[in-house]
C-alpha positions as CSV (number, residue, x, y, z in Angstrom):
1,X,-13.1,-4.0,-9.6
2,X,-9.7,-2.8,-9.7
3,X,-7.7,-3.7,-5.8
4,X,-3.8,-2.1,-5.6
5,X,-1.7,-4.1,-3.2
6,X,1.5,-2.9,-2.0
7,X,4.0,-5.5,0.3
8,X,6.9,-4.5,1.8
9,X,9.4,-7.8,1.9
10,X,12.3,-7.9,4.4
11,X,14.5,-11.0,4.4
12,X,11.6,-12.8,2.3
13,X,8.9,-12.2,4.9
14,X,6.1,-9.7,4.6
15,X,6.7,-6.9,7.0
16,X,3.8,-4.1,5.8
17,X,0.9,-3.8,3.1
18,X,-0.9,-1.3,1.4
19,X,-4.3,-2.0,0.8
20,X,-6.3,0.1,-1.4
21,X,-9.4,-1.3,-0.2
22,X,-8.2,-0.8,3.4
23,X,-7.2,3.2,1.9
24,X,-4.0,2.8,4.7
25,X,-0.7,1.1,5.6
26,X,-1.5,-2.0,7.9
27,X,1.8,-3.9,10.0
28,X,2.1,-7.6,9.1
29,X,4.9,-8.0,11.6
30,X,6.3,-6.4,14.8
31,X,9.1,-4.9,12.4
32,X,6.9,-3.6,10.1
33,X,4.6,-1.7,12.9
34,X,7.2,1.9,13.1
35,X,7.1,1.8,9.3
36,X,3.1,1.4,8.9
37,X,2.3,4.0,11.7
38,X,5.0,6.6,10.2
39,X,3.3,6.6,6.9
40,X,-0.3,6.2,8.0
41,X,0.4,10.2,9.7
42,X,1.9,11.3,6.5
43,X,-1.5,12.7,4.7
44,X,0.5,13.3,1.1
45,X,1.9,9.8,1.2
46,X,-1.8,7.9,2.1
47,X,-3.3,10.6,-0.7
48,X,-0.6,8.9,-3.1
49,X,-1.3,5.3,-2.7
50,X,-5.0,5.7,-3.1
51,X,-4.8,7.4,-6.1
52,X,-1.9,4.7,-7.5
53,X,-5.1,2.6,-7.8
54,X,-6.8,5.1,-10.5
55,X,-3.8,6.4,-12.1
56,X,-1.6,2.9,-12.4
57,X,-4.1,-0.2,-12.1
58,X,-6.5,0.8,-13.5
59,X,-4.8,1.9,-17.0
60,X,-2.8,-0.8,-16.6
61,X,-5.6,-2.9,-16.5
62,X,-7.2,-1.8,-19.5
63,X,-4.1,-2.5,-21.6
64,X,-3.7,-5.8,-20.4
């Protein structure tokens, strides 16, 4: 099982994530709550980070 994990780091502290396994953009902090809600209502955005999980980790995961 293949999981693609995105982190958004501000000032060394996690602000936002993307879970493939979630399939959206979750807030870790307060500061990264506008940035997490912006790209959760952008559909082409969401429909590129689940498919990063195919088209990147997976390959990726082959050849390693």
């Amino acid at each position: 099982r293949v999981r693609y994990l995105h982190r958004y780091i501000y000032n060394r502290e996690e602000t936002a994530r993307f879970d493939s396994d979630v399939g959206e953009y979750a807030a870790v902090t307060e500061l990264g709550r506008p940035d997490a809600e912006y790209w959760n209502i952008q559909k082409n955005i969401l429909e590129q980070k689940r498919a990063e999980v195919d088209t990147v980790c997976r390959h990726n995961y082959r050849v390693g």
